[in-house]
C-alpha positions in Angstrom: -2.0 16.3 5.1 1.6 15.6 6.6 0.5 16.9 9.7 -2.3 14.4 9.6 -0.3 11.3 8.9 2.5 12.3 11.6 1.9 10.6 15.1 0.7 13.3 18.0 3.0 15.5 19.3 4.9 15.2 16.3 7.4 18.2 15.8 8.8 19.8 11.9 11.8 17.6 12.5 9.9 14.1 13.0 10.1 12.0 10.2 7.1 11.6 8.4 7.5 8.3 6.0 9.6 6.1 8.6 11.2 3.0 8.5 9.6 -0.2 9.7 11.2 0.8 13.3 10.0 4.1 13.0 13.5 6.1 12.1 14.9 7.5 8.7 14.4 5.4 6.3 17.5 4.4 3.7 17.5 6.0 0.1 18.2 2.3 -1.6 15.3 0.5 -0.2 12.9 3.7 -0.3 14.0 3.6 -4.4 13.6 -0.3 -4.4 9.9 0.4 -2.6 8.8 2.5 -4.9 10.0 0.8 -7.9 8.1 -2.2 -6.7 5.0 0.0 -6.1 5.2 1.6 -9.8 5.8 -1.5 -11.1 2.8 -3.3 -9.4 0.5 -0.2 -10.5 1.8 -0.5 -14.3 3.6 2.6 -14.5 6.9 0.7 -15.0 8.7 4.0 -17.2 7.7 6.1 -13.5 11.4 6.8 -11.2 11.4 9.3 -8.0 13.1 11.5 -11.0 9.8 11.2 -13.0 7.6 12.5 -9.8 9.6 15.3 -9.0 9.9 17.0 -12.3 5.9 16.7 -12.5 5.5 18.6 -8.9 7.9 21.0 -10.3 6.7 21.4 -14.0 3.2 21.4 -12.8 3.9 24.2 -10.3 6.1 26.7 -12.7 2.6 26.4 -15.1 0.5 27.8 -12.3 3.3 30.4 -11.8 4.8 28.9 -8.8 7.9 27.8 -7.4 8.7 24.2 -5.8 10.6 23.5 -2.4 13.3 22.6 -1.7 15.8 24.8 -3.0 17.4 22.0 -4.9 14.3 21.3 -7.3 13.7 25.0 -7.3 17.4 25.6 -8.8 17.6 22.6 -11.0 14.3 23.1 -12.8 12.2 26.0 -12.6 14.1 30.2 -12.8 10.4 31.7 -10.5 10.8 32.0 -6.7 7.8 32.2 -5.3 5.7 29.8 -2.9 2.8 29.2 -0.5 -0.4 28.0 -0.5 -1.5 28.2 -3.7 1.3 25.6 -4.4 -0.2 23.0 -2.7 -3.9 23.6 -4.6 -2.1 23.4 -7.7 -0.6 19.9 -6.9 -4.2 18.8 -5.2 -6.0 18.4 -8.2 
């Protein structure tokens, strides 16, 4: 899906959700984006913190580990990843 939404010829190091102008976008108005967008869609108790400890609870109950190493650490103790990580969080 990320390779999808990244522009042709994009490499692993191109940014995949850019700023307006197309570079790396800045952590307070990415938070203030998506507050506005939780907001609008009614989920108002929804933060970044809320999403990412879903990917990462949903994935240590199929018996799989998150990336980066930084979620991995903080939440779940398993270390193990691939594809079936991303079927888990498809459905």
């Amino acid at each position: 899906m990320l390779a999808r939404r990244g522009p042709a010829g994009a490499t692993s190091g191109s940014v995949v959700f850019p700023s307006p102008l197309g570079q790396t976008r800045d952590r307070s108005n990415t938070t203030g984006d998506l507050r506005r967008a939780f907001d609008r869609a009614g989920v108002s108790w929804v933060s970044s913190h809320t999403l990412r400890k879903t990917v990462a609870t949903r994935l240590d109950d199929a018996g799989l580990s998150a990336r980066p190493s930084l979620t991995q650490d903080v939440y779940l103790s398993r270390k193990v990843a691939g594809p079936a990580a991303a079927r888990v969080l498809e459905m």
